[in-house]
Every structure is written in structure tokens, then in C-alpha cells.
C-alpha positions as CSV (number, residue, x, y, z in Angstrom):
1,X,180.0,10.9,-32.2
2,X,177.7,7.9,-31.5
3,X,175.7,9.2,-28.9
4,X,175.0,12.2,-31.7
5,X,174.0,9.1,-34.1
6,X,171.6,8.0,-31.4
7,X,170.4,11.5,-30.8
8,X,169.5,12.1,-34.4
9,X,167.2,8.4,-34.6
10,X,165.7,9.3,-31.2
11,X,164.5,12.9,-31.8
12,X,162.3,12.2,-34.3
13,X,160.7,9.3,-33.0
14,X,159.8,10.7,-30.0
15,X,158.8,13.9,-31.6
16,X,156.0,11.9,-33.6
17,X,155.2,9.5,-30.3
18,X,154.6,13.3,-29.0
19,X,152.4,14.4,-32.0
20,X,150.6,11.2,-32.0
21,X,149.4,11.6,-29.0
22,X,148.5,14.9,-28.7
23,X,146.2,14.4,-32.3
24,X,144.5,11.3,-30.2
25,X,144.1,13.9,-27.7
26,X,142.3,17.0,-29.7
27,X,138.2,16.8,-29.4
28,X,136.4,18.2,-32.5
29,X,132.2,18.0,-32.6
30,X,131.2,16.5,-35.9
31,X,128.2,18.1,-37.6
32,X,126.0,16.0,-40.0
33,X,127.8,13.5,-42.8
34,X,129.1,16.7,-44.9
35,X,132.2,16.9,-43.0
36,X,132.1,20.0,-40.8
37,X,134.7,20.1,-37.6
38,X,134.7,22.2,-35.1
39,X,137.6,22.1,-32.3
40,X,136.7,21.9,-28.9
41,X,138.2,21.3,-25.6
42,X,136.8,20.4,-22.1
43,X,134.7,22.9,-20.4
44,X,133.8,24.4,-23.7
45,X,130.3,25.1,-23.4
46,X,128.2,24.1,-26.7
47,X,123.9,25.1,-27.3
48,X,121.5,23.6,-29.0
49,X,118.6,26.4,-29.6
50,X,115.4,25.2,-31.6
51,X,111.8,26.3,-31.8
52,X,109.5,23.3,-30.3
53,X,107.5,21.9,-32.9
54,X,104.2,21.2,-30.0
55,X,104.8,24.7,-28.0
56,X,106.1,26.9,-30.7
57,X,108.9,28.7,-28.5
58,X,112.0,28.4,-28.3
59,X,114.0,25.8,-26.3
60,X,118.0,26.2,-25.6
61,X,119.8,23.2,-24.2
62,X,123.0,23.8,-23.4
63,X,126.0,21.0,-23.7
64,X,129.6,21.3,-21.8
65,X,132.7,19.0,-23.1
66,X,134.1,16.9,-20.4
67,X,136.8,14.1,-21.1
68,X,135.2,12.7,-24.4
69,X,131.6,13.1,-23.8
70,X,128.8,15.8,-24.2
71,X,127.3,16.9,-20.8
72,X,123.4,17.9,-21.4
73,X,124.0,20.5,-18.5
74,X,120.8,22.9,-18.9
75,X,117.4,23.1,-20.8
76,X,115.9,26.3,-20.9
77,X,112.8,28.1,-22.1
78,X,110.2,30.9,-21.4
79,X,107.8,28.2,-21.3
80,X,106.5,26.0,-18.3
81,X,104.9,23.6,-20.9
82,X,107.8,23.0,-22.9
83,X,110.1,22.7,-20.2
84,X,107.4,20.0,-18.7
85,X,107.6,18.4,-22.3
86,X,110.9,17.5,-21.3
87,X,110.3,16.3,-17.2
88,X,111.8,19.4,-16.0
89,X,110.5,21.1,-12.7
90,X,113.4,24.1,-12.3
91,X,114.6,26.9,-14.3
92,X,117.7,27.2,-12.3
93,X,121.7,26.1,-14.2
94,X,122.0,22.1,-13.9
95,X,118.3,21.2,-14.6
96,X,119.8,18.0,-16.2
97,X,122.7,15.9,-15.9
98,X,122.9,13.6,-18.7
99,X,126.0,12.4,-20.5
100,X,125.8,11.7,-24.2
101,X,128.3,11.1,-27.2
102,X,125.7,12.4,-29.4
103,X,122.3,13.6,-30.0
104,X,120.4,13.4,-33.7
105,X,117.5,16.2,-35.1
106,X,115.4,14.3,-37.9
107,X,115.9,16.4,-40.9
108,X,111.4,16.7,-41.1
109,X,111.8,18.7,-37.6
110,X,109.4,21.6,-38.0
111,X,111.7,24.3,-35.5
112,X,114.6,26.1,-36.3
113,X,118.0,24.1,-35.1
114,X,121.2,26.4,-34.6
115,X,124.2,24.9,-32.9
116,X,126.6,27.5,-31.2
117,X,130.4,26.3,-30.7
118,X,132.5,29.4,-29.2
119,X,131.5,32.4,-31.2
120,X,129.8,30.5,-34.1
121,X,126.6,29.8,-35.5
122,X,125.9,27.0,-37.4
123,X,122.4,26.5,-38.5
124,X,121.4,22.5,-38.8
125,X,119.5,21.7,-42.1
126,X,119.4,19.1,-44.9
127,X,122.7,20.1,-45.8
128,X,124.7,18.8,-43.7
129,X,123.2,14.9,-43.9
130,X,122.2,12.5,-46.9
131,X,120.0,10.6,-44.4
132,X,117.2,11.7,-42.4
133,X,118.4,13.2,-39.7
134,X,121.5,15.3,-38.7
135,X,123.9,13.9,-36.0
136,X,126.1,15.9,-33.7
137,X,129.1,14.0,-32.0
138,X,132.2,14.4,-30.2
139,X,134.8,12.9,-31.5
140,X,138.5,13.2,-31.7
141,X,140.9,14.4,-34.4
142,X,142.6,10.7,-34.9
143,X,139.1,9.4,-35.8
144,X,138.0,12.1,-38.0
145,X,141.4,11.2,-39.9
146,X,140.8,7.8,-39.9
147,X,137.0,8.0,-41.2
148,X,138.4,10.6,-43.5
149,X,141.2,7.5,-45.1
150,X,138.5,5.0,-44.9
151,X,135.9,6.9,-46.6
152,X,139.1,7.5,-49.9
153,X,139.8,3.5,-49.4
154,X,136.3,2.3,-49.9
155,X,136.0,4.3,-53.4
156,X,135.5,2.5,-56.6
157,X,138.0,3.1,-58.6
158,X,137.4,5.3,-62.0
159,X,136.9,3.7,-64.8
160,X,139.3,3.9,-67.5
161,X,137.9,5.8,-70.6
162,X,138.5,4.2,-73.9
163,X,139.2,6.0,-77.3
């Protein structure tokens, strides 16, 4: 009977240990300040398509999540001059090689900004920040949590109402 005892304090320790970690574990890319989430794992492949504001055409730069960070993998765009814009010679998959953990599009940016995760579209406006610019980041679950309790913590609290 007291290795059952043991059994039943063990279990659920190690079942949350286990949970714990795989929550640290889960990658979600945070649009804006509003609170949008969207789950990701590595070798997910995430594009940024805008119009350029100089060049007027459109410009996709495409983003693959690697261990924690946001690989800037490939620029593209029908046009020589935008593509020079950005210091790139070739057309061809892996133009660029840049790790990021996040990249900001100031809220006044004339183009179009539409940010594809999986099969989804999201399109990038004034919505999703109070600030001037909107921020994209990977991040994981636990810290999205943990902004989340800190954000509730830091409220005033209400005032009382008096009759």
C-alpha cells in the first residue's frame, strides 16, 4: 500500500513537470499590442507581403521559425528596383539570411501589410497597436501567460461607488 501512496503524490507532479515544460516549449507569433496569437512551430514558414511605399509594387518577404527565432529567409518582388532598395542582387530562394525575434511596420506606412501564418491572413493596421507602429514577434506560450497575469496585476483597482 505505500508504494500506491507514493504513486498517487508522484503522478501528478510529474504530470505538471511534463505540462510545464511542454507550455515553455509551444512558439506562438504575437501580432501588435491587441493580443492576437498564432501557434507556430519550427519550419513553419510565415510572409510578410506589403506594397513599397517608393516603388509602388509589391514586396513578399518570407520568414521560417527555427528554435525561437524568425529566419528572414527570402525577399521577393517583380521589381529590380525594389529588390535593390533592399541590397539584394538574386531572385533565387535564400536571398537573405538574417535572424530576427521581431520586425516592426510604423502604423503611417503607405502599402498594404498582410501577414500569412499557415492558411491565414491577417491584415496589419492600426488595430492591432495603441502606439505607432505594429510589432510582430515570436514568443512562447509561457510568456504570453505571464505578460497576460502581469498586464491583470498592474490594474488599478475599481473604485468603490458610493450611495
Amino acid at each position: 500500500m505505500g508504494r500506491l501512496k507514493q504513486l498517487r503524490y508522484w503522478v501528478p507532479i510529474i504530470l505538471c513537470l511534463l505540462t510545464a515544460r511542454w507550455v515553455f516549449h509551444l512558439q506562438v507569433v504575437e501580432v501588435g499590442e491587441n493580443g492576437s496569437y498564432f501557434s507556430v512551430k519550427d519550419e513553419d514558414i510565415i510572409s510578410h507581403e506589403f506594397i513599397h511605399s517608393m516603388y509602388d509594387v509589391l514586396v513578399v518577404e518570407r520568414f521560417k521559425v527555427w528554435d525561437g527565432s524568425l529566419i528572414l529567409f527570402h525577399v521577393d518582388s517583380p521589381s529590380d528596383a525594389a529588390l535593390e532598395y533592399y541590397m539584394i542582387e538574386k531572385r533565387h530562394e535564400g536571398n537573405v539570411n538574417c535572424n530576427i525575434s521581431e520586425f516592426c511596420i510604423p502604423t503611417s506606412s503607405i502599402g498594404r501589410h498582410i501577414l500569412k501564418i499557415k492558411n491565414q491572413s491577417i491584415s496589419l493596421g492600426v488595430s492591432q497597436t495603441r502606439g505607432r507602429q505594429v510589432c510582430i514577434r515570436l514568443t512562447r506560450l509561457l510568456m504570453v501567460y505571464i505578460k497576460a497575469y502581469l498586464r491583470e496585476f498592474r490594474k488599478p483597482p475599481l473604485a468603490e461607488s458610493r450611495e
